[in-house]
N, C-alpha and C positions, 0 to 999 in steps of 0.2 A: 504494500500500500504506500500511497505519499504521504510525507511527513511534513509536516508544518510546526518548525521549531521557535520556540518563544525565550530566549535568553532572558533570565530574570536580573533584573539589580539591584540585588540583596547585599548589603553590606558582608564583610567578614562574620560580626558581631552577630548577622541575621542570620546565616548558614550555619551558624555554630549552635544558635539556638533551634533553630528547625531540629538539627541531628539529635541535641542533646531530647528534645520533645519526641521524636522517632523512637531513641534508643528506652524513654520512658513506657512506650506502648509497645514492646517487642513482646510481651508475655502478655495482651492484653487483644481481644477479639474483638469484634461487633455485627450488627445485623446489618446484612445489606438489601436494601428496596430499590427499587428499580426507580420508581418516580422521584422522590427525594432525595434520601440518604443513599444516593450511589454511590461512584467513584468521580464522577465531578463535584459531588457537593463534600468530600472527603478531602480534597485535593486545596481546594478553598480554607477548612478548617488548619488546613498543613502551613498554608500561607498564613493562616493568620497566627499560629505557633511563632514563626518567623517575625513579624510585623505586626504585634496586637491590636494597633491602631486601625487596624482595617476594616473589620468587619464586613466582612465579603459574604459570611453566611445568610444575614439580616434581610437579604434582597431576596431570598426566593424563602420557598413554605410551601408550595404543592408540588412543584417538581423543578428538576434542571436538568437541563441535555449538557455535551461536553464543549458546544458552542457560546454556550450562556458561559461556562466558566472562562473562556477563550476571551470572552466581552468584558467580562468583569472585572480580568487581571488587565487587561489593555486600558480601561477605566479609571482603574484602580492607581496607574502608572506604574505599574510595575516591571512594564515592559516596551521598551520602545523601539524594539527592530523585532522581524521576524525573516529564517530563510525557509527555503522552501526545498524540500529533501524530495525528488522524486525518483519513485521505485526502481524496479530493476526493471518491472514489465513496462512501466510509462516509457524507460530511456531508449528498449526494444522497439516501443513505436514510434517514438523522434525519428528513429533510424528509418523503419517504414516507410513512413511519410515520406521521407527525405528522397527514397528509390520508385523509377519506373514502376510499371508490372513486372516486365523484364527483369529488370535488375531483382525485385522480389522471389521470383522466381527461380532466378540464379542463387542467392541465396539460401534456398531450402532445399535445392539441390543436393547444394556439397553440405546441408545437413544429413541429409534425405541419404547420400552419398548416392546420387546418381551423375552429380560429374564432381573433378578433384579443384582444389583452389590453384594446384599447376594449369589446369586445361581453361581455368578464367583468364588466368596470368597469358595465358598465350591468344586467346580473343580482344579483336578487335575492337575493345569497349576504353571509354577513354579512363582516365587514369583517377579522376575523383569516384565515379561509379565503381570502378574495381574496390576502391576502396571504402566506402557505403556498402556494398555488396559483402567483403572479407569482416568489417567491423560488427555488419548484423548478425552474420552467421557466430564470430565468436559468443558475442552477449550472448544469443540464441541457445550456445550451446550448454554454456554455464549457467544459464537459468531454467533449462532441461535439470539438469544434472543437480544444483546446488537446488532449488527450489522445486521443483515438480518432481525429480527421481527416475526419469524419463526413459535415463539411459547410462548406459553400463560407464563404468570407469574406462576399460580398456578402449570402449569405443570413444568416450568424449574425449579421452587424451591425446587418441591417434589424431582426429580429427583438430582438435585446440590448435596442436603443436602444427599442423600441417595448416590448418590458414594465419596462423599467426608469422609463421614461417616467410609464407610469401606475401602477407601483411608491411614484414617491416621492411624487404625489399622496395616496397613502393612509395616509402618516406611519408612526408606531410602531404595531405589535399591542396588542392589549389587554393579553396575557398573554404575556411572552416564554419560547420555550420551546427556545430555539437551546441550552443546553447536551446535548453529546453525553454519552450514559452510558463513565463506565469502563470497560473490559474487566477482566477478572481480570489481576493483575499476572502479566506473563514470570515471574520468579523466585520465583514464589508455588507453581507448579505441580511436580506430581511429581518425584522426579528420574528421572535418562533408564532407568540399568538395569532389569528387572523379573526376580524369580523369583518361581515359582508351585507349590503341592503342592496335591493333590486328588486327590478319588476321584472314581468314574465307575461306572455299571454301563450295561450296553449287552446285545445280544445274546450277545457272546463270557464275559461272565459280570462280574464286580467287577474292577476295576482302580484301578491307581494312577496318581495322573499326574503329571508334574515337566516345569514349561517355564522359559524363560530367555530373555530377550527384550535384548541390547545394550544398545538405542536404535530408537525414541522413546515411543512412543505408537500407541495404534490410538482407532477410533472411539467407544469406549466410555471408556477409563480417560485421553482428554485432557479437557483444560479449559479450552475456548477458547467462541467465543458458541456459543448456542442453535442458532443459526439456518446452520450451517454443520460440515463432517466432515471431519475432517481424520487421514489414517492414513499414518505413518513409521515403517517398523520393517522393521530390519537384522538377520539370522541370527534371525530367532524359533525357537526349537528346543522340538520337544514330546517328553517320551517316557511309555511306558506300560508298566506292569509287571502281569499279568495274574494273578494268586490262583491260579486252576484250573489252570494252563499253567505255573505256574510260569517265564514270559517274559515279558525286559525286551527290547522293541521299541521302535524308531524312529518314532514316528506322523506325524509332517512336522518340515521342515526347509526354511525360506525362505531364499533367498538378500535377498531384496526383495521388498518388499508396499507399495506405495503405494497411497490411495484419497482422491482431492480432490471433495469433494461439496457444489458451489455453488451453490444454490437463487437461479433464474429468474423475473422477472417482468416489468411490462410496459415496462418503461425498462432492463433490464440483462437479459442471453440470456449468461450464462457456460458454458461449456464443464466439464461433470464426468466425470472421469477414473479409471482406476484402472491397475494393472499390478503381477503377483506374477508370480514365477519360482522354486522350488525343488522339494524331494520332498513329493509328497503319497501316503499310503497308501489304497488303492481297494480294494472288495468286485469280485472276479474272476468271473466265468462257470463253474460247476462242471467244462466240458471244456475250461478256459482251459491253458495250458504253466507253470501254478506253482499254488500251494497257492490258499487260497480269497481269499488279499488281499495285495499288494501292494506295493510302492514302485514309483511312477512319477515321471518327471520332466514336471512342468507347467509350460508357459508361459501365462501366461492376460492378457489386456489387451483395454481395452471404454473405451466412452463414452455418455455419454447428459445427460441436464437431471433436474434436480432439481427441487422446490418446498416451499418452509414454509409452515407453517400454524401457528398460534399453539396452536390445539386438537390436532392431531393430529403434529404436529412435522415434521421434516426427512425426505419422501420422496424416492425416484429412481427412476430406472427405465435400464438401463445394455443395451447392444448390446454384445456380445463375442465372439470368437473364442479359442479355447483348444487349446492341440496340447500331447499325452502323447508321452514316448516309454518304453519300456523291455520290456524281452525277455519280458513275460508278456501281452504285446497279442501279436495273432494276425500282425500284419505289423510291429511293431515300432512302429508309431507310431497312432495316432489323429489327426484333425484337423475340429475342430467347429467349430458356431458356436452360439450363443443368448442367451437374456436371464436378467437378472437385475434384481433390484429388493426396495425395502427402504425400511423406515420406523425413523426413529431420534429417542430421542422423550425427553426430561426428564420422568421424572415429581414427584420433587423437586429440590434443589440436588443430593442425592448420589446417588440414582439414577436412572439410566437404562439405557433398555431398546433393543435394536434385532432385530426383526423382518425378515427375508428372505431372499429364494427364489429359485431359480435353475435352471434348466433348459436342459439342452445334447442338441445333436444331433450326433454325428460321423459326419460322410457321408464321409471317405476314409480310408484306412486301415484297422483295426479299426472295424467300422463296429457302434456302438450308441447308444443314452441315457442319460441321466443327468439325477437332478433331485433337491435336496436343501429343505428348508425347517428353519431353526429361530428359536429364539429365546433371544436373552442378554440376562443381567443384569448390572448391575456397579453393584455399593453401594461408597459411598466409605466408609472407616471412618476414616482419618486423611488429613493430604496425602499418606504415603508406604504407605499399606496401602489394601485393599480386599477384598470377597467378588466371586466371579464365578459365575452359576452357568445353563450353558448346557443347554437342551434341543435336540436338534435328529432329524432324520431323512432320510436320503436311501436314492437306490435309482441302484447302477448294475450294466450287464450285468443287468438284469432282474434283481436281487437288493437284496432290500430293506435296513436294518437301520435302529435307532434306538437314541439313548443319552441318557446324562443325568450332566453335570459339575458338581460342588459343588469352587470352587478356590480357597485362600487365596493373595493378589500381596501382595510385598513392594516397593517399587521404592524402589532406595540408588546 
């Protein structure tokens, strides 16, 4: 993983009292809670052993992620530079990027050992490419071996030694181009809570809508690379209040939504994931045992591969299974399977858009279909504001409906 290091400016005096506070608690345990008393809000209490004056703990009481403590020490002043330590696999893709197809290609070759780094050394390919080509292959190989376990000693040694060989034959590149880009700084990025107000109009007529989102982030309002999707978010809660109806309804309520969307290629086959669990609101079957819609309880979890593309951005395609329960299914529960898949795309620095669609079959229980497709937007307006504004359409139990959300997020 990358590493994001915070050099602290702790006096002498202060280091020695940390140690001495550490050395106090070596024979001494405690309970660890995921929402509060983690290891970020333990890490704080460490700092303030160090610096009593601080009181870093004081500012949270229902939970803290490892970002909040990132905020707090930078707040705090404790910290006024940060570098940026990226992985063995990040430096593997610098090098990528850096190479043709070709030259890609050649490179996993003489991993592949399907041609030797002599028979590069003797092609007509110019002299920085040979050596982009020879530099990704070694990384490549050492992160086979030193971190995946990929491959034998004998083999990764024969191999190391023979393109590092005719590696050093080829001196310096013309042009060097080894520095890795910046990511956006940790503490740069939103902060965790969201609230949201907006209207809507749909089949059931104009609505209002009000959500609240804990912590962290979804696919659209993080801000992390291009080339990757990353979705955290604890109790997201939606509600809707209906003009015509005169009703203030529940429209979902996630317990947990995770979504890890790691785009594959020919050197790295990552595994993309997702998993949500709480109330989702459903269009009913006109002779269903409740009104025309809903509250069910969803479990839903899938996997599948990703891919970027520079033009068309971060797509996936995901395999899933998803089981409903609740007293207005015909037997109480449903239990499906199907796909889903989705393009998620920069179109400037501040917005972006994501496109996707999803299609389920429940063959036991309440047995029917279900298939939605929309599309969001989410324009950045500040670091801590944004517009959002969602079209979408689905059809379940053979009943169709479509809607359309215009939503101002605040996140504090």
């Amino acid at each position: 993983r990358d590493i994001w290091e915070y050099p602290l400016n702790l006096s002498e005096c202060e280091v020695r009292r940390m140690l001495m506070h550490l050395w106090e608690l070596k024979d001494l345990y405690s309970y660890y809670y995921f929402f509060d008393e983690n290891c970020s809000y333990n890490l704080l209490f460490l700092l303030e052993s160090a610096r009593p004056s601080l009181n870093l703990t004081e500012q949270f009481s229902l939970w803290i992620l490892p970002i909040d403590t990132v905020k707090a020490v930078k707040e705090a002043g404790l910290s006024d530079t940060v570098h940026y330590r990226p992985s063995k696999a990040g430096r593997i893709k610098q090098k990528i990027s850096q190479l043709s197809d070709a030259g890609q290609q050649l490179a996993l070759d003489i991993i592949e050992e399907k041609t030797t780094p002599q028979s590069l050394a003797e092609q007509n390919i110019e002299k920085d490419e040979k050596i982009g080509i020879l530099d990704l292959a070694a990384d490549y190989l050492q992160y086979q071996y030193y971190a995946k376990e990929e491959i034998t000693k004998p083999r990764y040694q024969k191999l190391l030694l023979e393109s590092l060989n005719i590696r050093s034959r080829l001196g310096k590149p013309e042009e060097n181009s080894d520095a890795m880009p910046t990511p956006p700084l940790p503490e740069n990025v939103h902060e965790s809570n969201r609230f949201g107000i907006g209207i809507g109009v749909g089949d059931e007529g104009v609505f209002q809508q009000m959500t609240y989102r804990p912590a962290f982030g979804d696919l659209l309002d993080t801000d992390y690379r291009q080339d990757q999707g990353i979705q955290i978010e604890f109790c997201p809660l939606e509600l809707r209040y209906y003009d015509e109806d005169k009703d203030l309804v529940l429209q979902s309520f996630d317990l947990i939504d995770i979504v890890s969307v790691s785009p594959a290629d020919r050197f790295f086959m990552p595994y993309s994931w997702k998993i949500s669990t709480g109330l989702i609101r459903k269009k009913m079957r006109e002779d269903s045992k409740t009104e025309e819609d809903a509250l069910l309880y969803s479990v839903n979890t899938g996997g599948g591969l990703a891919v970027y593309h520079d033009v068309f951005g971060l797509a996936y395609l995901f395999l899933e299974p998803e089981l409903l329960l609740g007293g207005a299914l015909s037997e109480n529960y449903a239990l499906g399977m199907g796909l889903s898949a989705g393009l998620l795309k920069h179109m400037t620095p501040s917005w972006k858009c994501h496109l996707s669609a999803e299609s389920m079959y429940f063959g036991l229980g309440d047995r029917h279909s279900a298939s939605n497709l929309s599309l969001s937007q989410h324009l950045q307006l500040t670091r801590n504001s944004s517009f959002s504004f969602d079209i979408s359409w689905e059809k379940d139990f053979d009943v169709s409906s479509a809607e359309a959300v215009l939503r101002w997020n605040l996140f504090f």
